[in-house]
C-alpha positions in Angstrom: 255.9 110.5 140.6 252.9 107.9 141.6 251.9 110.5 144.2 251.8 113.3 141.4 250.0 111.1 139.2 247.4 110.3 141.5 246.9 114.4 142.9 246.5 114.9 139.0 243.7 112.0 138.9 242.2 113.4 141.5 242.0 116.6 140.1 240.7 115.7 136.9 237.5 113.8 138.6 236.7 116.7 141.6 237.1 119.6 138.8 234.7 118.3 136.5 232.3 121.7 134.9 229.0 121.5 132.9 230.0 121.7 129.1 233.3 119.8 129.6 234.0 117.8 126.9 235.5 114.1 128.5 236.1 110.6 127.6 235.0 107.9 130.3 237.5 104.8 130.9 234.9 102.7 128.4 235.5 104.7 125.4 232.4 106.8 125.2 232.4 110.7 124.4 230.4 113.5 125.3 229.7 116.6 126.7 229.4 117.0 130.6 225.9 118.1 131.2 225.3 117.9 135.1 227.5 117.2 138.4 226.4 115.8 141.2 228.9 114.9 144.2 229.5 111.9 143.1 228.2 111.6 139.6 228.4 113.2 136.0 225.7 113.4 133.0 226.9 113.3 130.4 225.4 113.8 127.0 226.8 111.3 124.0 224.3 112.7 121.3 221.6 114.5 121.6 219.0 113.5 123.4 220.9 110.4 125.1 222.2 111.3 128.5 224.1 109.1 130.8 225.0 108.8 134.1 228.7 108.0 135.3 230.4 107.9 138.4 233.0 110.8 138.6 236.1 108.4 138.9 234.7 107.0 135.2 235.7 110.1 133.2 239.4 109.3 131.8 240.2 112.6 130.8 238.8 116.0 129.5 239.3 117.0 125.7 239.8 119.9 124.2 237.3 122.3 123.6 235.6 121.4 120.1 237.0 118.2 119.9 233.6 116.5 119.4 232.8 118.1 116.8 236.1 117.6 114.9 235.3 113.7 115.0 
């Protein structure tokens, strides 16, 4: 189960797309704007983009989620 768990992970962080909606491990919400190989851009409003590393993006969201909140 760990190792399924951490395939998953692993997953979720290497199949990151632009216009993915995601949630980072602090909290924060927004739409994936750029990839790099090992970081994301990702815009919280608009006009405010921010740089993570890839293994920071907790999980993706549903498409339209953001605007729903």
């Amino acid at each position: 189960l760990h190792t399924a768990y951490r395939r998953q992970r692993q997953m979720c962080i290497r199949d990151r797309s632009k216009g993915d909606e995601v949630v980072t491990n602090g909290g924060m919400i927004g739409k994936v704007a750029k990839v790099s190989d090992d970081f994301v851009t990702i815009t919280l409003a608009e006009g405010i983009d921010s740089h993570f590393q890839k293994a920071a993006v907790a999980s993706v969201l549903p498409k339209g989620t953001i605007k729903s909140i």
